[in-house]
N, CA, C and O atoms as a Tinker XYZ file with bonds, in Angstrom:
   396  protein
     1  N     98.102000  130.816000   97.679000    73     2
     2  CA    98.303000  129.395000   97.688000    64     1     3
     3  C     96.997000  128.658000   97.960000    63     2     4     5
     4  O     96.976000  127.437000   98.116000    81     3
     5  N     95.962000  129.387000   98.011000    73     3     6
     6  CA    94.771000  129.069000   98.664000    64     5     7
     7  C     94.362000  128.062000   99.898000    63     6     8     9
     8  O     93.585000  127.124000   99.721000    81     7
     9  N     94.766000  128.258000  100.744000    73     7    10
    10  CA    95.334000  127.571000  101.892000    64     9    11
    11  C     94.470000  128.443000  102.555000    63    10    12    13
    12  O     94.796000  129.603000  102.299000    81    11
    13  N     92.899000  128.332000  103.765000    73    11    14
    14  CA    92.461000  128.304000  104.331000    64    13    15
    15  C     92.199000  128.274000  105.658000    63    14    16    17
    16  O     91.566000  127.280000  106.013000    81    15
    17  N     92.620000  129.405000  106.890000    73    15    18
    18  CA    92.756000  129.119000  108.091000    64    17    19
    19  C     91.513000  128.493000  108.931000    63    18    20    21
    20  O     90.876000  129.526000  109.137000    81    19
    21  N     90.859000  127.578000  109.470000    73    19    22
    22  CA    90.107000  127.000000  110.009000    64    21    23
    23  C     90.503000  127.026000  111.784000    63    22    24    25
    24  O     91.552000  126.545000  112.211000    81    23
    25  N     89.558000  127.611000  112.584000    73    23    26
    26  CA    90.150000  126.942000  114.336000    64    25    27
    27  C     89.085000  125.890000  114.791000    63    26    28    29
    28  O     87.865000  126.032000  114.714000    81    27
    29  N     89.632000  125.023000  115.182000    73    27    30
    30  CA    89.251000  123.902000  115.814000    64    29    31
    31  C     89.710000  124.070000  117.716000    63    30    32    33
    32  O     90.677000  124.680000  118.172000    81    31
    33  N     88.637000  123.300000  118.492000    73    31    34
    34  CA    89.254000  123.155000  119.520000    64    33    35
    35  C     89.708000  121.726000  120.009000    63    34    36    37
    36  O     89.146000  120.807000  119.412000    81    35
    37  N     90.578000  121.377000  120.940000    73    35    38
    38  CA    91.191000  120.197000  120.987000    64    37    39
    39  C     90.588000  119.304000  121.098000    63    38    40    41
    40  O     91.135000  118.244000  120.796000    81    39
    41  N     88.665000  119.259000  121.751000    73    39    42
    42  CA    88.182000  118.526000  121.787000    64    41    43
    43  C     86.897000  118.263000  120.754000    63    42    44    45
    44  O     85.779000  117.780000  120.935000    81    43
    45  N     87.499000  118.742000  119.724000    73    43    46
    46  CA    86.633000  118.488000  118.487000    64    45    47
    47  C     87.417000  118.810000  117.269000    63    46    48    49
    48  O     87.374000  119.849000  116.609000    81    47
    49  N     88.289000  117.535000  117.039000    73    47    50
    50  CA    89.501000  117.631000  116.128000    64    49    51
    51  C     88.417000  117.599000  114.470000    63    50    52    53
    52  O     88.715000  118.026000  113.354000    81    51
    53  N     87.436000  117.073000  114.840000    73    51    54
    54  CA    86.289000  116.482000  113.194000    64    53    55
    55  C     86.021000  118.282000  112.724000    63    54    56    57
    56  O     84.929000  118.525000  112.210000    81    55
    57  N     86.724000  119.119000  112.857000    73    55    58
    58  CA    86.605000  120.350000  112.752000    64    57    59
    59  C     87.455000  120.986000  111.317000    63    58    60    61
    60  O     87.217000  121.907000  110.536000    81    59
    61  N     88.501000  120.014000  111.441000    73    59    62
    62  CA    89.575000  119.974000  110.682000    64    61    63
    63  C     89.579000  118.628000  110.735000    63    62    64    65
    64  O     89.560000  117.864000  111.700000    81    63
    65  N     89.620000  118.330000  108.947000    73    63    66
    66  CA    89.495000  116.893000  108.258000    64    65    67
    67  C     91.181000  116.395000  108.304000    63    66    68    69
    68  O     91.368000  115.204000  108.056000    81    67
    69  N     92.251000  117.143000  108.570000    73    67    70
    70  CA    93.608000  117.012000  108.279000    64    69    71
    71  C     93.950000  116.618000  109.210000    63    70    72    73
    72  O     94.615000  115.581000  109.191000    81    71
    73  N     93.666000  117.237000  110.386000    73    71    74
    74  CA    94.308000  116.700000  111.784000    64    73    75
    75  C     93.601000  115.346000  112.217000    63    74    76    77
    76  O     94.074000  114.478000  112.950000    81    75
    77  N     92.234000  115.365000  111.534000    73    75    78
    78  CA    91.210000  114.143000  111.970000    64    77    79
    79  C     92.367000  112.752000  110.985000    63    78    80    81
    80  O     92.588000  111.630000  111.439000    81    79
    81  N     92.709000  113.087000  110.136000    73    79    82
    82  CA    93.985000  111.678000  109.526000    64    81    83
    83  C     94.811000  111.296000  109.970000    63    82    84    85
    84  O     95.067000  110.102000  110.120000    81    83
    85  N     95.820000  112.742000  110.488000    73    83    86
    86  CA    97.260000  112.940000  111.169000    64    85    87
    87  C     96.799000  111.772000  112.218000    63    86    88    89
    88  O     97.203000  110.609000  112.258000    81    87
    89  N     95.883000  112.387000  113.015000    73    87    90
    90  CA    95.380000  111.438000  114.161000    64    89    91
    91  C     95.017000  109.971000  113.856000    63    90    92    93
    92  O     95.643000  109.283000  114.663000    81    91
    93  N     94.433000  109.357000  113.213000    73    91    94
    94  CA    93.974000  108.462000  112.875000    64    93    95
    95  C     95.446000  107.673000  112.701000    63    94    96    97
    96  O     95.674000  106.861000  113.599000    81    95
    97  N     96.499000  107.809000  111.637000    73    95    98
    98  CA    97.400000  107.519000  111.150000    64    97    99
    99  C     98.472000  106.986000  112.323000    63    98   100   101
   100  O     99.133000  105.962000  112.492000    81    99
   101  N     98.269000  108.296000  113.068000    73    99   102
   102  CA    99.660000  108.236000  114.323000    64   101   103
   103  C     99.013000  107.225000  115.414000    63   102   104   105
   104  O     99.790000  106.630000  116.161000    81   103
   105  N     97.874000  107.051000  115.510000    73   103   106
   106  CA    97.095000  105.964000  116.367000    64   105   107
   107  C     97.530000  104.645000  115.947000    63   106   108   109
   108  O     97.737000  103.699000  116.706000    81   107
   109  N     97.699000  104.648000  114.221000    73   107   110
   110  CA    98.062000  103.186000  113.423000    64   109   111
   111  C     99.015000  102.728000  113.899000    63   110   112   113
   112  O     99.173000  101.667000  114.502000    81   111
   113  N     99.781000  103.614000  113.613000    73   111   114
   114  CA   101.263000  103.989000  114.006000    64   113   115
   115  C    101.691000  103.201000  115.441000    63   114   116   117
   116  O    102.597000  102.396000  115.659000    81   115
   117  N    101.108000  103.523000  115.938000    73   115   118
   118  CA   101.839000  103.655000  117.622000    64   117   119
   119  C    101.164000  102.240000  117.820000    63   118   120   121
   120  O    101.899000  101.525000  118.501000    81   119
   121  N     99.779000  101.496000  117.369000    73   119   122
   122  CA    99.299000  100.392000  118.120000    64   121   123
   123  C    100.202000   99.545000  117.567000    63   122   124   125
   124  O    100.570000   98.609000  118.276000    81   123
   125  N    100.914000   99.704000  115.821000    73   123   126
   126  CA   101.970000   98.485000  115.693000    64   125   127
   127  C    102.939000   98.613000  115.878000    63   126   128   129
   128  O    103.596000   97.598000  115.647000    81   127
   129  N    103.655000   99.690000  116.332000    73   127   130
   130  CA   104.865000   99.669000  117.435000    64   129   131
   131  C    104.510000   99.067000  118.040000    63   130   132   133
   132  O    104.646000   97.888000  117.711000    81   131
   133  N    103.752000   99.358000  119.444000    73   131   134
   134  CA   103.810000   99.173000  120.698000    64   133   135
   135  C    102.996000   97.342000  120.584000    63   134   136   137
   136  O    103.434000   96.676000  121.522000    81   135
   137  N    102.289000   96.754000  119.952000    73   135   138
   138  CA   102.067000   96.009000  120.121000    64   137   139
   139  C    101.688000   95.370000  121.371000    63   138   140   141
   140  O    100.760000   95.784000  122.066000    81   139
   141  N    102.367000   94.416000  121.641000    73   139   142
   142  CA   102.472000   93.529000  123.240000    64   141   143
   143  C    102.951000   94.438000  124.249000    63   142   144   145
   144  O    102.455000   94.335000  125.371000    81   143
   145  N    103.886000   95.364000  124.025000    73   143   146
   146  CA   104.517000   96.252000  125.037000    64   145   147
   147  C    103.884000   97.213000  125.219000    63   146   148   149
   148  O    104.518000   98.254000  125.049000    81   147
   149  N    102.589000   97.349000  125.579000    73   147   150
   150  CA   101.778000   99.017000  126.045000    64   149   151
   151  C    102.505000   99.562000  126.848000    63   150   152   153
   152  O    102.085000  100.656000  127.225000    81   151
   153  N    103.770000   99.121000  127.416000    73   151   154
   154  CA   104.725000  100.032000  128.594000    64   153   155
   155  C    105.281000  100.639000  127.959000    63   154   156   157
   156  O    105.400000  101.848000  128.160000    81   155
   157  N    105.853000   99.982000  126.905000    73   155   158
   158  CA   106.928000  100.774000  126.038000    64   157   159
   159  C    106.675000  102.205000  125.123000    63   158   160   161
   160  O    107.499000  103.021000  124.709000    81   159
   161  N    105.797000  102.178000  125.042000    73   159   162
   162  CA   104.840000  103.338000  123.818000    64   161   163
   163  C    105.804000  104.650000  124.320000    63   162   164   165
   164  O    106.773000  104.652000  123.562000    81   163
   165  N    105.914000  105.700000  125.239000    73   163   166
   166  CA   106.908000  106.423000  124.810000    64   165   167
   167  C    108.455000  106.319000  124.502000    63   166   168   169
   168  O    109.294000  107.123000  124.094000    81   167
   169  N    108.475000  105.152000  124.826000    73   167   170
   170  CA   110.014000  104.574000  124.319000    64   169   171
   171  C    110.118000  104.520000  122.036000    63   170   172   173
   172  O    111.066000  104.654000  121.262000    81   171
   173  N    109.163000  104.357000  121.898000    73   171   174
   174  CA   108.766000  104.668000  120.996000    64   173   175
   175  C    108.194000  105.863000  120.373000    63   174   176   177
   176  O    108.130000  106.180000  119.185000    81   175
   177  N    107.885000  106.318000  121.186000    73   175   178
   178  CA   107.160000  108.062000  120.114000    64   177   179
   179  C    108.350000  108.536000  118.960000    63   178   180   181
   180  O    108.169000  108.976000  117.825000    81   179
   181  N    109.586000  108.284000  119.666000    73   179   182
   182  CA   110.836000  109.360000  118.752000    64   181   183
   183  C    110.393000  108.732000  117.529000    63   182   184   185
   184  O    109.698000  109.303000  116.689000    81   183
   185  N    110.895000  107.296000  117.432000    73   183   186
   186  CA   110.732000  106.474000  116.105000    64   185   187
   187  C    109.650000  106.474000  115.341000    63   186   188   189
   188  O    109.808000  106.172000  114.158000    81   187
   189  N    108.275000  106.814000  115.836000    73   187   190
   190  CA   106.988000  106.795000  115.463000    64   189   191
   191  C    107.345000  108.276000  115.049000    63   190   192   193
   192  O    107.556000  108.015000  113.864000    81   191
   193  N    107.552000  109.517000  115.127000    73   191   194
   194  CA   107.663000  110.343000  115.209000    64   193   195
   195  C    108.952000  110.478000  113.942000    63   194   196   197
   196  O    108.466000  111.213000  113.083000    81   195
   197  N    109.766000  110.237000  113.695000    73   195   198
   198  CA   110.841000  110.335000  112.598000    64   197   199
   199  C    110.046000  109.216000  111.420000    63   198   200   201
   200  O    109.902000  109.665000  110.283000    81   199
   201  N    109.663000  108.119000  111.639000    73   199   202
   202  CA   108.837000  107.430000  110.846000    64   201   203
   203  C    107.753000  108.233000  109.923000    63   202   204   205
   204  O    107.741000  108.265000  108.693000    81   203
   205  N    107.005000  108.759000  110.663000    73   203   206
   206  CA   106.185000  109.720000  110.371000    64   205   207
   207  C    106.666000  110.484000  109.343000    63   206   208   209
   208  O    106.035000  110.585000  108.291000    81   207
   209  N    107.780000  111.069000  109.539000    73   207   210
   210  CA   108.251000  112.794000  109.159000    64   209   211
   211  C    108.950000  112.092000  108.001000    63   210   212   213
   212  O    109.457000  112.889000  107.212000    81   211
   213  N    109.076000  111.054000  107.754000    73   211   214
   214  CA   110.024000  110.591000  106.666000    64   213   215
   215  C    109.109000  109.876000  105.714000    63   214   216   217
   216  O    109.368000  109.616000  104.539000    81   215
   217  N    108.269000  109.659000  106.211000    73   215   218
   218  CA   107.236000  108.727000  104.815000    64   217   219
   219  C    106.602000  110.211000  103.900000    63   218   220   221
   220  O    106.400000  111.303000  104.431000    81   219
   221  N    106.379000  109.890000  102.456000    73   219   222
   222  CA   106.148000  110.598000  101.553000    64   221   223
   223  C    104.637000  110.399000  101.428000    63   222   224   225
   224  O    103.847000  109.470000  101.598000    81   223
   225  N    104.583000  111.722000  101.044000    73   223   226
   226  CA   102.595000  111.923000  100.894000    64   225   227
   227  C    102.234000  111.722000   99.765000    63   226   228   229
   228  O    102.504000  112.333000   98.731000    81   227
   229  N    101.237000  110.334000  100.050000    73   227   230
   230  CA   100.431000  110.092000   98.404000    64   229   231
   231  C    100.479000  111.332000   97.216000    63   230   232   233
   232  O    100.952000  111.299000   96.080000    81   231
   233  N     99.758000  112.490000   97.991000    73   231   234
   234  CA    99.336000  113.695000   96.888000    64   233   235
   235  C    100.603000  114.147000   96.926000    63   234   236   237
   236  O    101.284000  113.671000   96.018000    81   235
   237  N    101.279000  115.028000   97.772000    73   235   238
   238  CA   102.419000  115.673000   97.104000    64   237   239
   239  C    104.098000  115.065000   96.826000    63   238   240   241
   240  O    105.140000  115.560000   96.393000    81   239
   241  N    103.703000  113.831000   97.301000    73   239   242
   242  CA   104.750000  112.853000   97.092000    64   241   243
   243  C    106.545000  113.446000   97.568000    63   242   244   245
   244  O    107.551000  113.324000   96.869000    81   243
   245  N    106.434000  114.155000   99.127000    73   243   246
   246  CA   107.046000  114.724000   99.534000    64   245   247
   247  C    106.926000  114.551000  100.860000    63   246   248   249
   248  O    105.750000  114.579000  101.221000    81   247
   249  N    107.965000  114.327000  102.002000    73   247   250
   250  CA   107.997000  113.811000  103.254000    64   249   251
   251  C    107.556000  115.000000  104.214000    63   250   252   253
   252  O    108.359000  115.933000  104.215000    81   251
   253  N    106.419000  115.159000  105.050000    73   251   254
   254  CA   106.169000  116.272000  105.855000    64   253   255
   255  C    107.687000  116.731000  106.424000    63   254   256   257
   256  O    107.614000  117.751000  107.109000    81   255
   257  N    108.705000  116.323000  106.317000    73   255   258
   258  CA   110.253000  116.890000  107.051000    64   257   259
   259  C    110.610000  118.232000  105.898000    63   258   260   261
   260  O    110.792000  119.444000  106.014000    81   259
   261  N    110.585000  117.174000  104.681000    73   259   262
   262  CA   110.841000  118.097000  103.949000    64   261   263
   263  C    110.223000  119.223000  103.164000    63   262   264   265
   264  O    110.876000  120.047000  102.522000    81   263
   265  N    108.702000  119.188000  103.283000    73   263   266
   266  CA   107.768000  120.282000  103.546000    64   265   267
   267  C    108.107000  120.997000  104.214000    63   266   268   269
   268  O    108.385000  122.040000  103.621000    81   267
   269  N    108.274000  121.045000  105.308000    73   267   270
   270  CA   108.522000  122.433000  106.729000    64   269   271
   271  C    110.388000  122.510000  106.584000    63   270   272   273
   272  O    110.738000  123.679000  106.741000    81   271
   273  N    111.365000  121.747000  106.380000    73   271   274
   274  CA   112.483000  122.015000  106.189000    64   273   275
   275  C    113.181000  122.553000  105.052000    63   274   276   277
   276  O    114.210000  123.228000  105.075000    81   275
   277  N    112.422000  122.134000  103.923000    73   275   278
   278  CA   113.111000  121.688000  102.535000    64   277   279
   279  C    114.314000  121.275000  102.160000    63   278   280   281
   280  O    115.085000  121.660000  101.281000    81   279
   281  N    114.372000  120.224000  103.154000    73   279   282
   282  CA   115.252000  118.992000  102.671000    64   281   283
   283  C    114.961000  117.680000  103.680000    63   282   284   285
   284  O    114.426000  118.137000  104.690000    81   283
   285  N    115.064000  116.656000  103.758000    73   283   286
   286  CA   114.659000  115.171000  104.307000    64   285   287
   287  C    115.711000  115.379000  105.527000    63   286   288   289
   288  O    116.659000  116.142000  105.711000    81   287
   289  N    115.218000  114.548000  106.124000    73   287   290
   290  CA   116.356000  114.500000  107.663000    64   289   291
   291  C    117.550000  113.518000  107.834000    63   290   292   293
   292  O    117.266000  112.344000  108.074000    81   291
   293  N    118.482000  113.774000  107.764000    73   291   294
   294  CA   119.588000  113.038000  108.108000    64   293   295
   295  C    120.155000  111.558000  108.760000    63   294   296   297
   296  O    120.706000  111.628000  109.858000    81   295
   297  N    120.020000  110.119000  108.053000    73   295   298
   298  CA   119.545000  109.478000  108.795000    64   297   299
   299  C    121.381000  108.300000  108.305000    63   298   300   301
   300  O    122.262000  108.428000  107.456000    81   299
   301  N    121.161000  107.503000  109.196000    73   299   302
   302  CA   122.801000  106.768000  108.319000    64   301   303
   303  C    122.646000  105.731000  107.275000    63   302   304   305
   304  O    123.435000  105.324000  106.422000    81   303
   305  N    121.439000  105.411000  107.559000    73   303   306
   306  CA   120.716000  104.881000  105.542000    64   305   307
   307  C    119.603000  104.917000  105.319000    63   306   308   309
   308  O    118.750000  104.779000  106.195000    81   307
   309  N    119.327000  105.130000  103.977000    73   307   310
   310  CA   117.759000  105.304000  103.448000    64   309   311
   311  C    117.288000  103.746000  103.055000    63   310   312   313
   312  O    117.622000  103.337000  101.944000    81   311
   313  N    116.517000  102.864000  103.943000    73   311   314
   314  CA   116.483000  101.742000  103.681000    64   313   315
   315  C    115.322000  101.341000  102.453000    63   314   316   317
   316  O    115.156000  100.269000  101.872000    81   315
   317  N    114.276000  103.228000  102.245000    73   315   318
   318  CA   113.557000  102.394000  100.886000    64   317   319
   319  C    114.015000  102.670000   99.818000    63   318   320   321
   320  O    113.336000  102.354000   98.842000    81   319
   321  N    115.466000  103.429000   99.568000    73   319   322
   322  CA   115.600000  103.323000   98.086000    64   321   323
   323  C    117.171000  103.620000   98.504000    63   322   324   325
   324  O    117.679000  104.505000   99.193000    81   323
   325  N    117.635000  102.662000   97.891000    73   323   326
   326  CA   119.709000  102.756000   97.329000    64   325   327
   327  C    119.858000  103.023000   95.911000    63   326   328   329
   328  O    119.161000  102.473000   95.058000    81   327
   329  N    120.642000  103.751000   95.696000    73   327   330
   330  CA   120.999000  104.243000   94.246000    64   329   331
   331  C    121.257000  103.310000   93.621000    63   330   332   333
   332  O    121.454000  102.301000   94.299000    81   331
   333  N    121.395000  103.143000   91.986000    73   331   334
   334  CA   121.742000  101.852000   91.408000    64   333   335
   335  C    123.473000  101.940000   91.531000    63   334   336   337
   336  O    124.352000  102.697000   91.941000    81   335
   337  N    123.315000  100.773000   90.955000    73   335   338
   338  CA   124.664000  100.071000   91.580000    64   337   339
   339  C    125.528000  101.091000   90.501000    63   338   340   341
   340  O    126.524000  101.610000   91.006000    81   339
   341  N    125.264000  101.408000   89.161000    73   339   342
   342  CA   125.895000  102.211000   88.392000    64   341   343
   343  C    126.245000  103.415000   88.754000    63   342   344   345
   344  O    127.262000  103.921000   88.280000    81   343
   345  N    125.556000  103.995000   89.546000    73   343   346
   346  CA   125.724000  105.313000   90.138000    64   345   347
   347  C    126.343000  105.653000   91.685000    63   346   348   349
   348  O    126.438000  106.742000   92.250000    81   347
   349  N    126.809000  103.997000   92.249000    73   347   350
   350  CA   127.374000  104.272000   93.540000    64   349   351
   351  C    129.086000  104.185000   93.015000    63   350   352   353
   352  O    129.523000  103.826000   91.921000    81   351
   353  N    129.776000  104.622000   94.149000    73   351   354
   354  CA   130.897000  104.701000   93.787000    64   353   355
   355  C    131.653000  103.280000   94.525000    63   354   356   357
   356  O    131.007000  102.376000   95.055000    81   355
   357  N    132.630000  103.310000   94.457000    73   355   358
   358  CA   133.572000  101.637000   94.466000    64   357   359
   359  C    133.526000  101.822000   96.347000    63   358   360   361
   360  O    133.235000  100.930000   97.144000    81   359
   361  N    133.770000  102.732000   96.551000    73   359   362
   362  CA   133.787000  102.428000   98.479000    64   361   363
   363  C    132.328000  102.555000   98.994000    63   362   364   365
   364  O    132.049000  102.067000  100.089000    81   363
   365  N    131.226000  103.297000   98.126000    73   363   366
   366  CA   129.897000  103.401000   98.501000    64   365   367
   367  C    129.129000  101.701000   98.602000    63   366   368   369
   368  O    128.413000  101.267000   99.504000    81   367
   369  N    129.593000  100.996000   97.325000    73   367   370
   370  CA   129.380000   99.957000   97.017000    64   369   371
   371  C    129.499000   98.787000   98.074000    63   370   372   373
   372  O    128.600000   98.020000   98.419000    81   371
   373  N    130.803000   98.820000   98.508000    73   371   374
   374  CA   131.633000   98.066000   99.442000    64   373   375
   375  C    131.207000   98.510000  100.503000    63   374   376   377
   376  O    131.528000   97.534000  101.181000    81   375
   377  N    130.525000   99.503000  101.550000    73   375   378
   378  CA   130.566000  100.088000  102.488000    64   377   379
   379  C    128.691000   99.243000  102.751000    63   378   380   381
   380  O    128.261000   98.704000  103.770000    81   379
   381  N    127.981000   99.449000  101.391000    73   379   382
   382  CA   126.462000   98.565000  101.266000    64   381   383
   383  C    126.449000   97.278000  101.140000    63   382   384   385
   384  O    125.442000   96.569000  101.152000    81   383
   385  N    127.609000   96.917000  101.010000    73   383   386
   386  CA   127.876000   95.192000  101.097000    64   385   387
   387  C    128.169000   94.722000  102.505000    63   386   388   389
   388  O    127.679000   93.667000  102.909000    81   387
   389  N    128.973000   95.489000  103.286000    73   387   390
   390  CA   129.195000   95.772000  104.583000    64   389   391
   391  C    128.361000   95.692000  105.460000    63   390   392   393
   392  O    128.467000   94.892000  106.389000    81   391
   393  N    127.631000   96.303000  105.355000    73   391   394
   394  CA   125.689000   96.455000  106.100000    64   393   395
   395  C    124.835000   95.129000  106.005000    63   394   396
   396  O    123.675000   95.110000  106.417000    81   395
């Protein structure tokens, strides 16, 4: 798969260019959660953390959940994409009107 083991130590993440993003990203992440509330920030990690695992990757256009799972995580709606209206069924329909 040509996939490359590299060790880095924790205090020199610029070792590994992948974790140097992850990091960068989850920093983005967490300052516009937490915003005004710097108390709140682990009240937030879960959500920052499922947020994360559910957004799709530019290049492989596939959610890191469903990379390591192979399948997306279970959530009670997918708020960036609803099926077309042709393809929902008459109580699916009514149940998204509901919401």
């Amino acid at each position: 798969m040509g996939t490359k083991l590299k060790f880095s130590t924790t205090c020199h993440p610029q070792t590994d260019n992948q974790t140097e993003v992850v990091n960068r990203t989850l920093g983005t992440l967490l300052r516009v959660l937490v915003k005004k509330n710097a108390k709140a920030w682990d009240v937030l990690l879960a959500h920052m953390e499922f947020a994360y695992n559910w957004s799709p990757n530019r290049t492989t256009k596939e959610t890191p959940f469903k990379i390591i799972y192979g399948e997306d995580p279970i959530s009670p709606i997918d708020p960036t994409s609803l099926p077309p209206k042709e393809r929902m069924s008459i109580k699916a329909n009514k149940w998204v009107k509901e919401i």
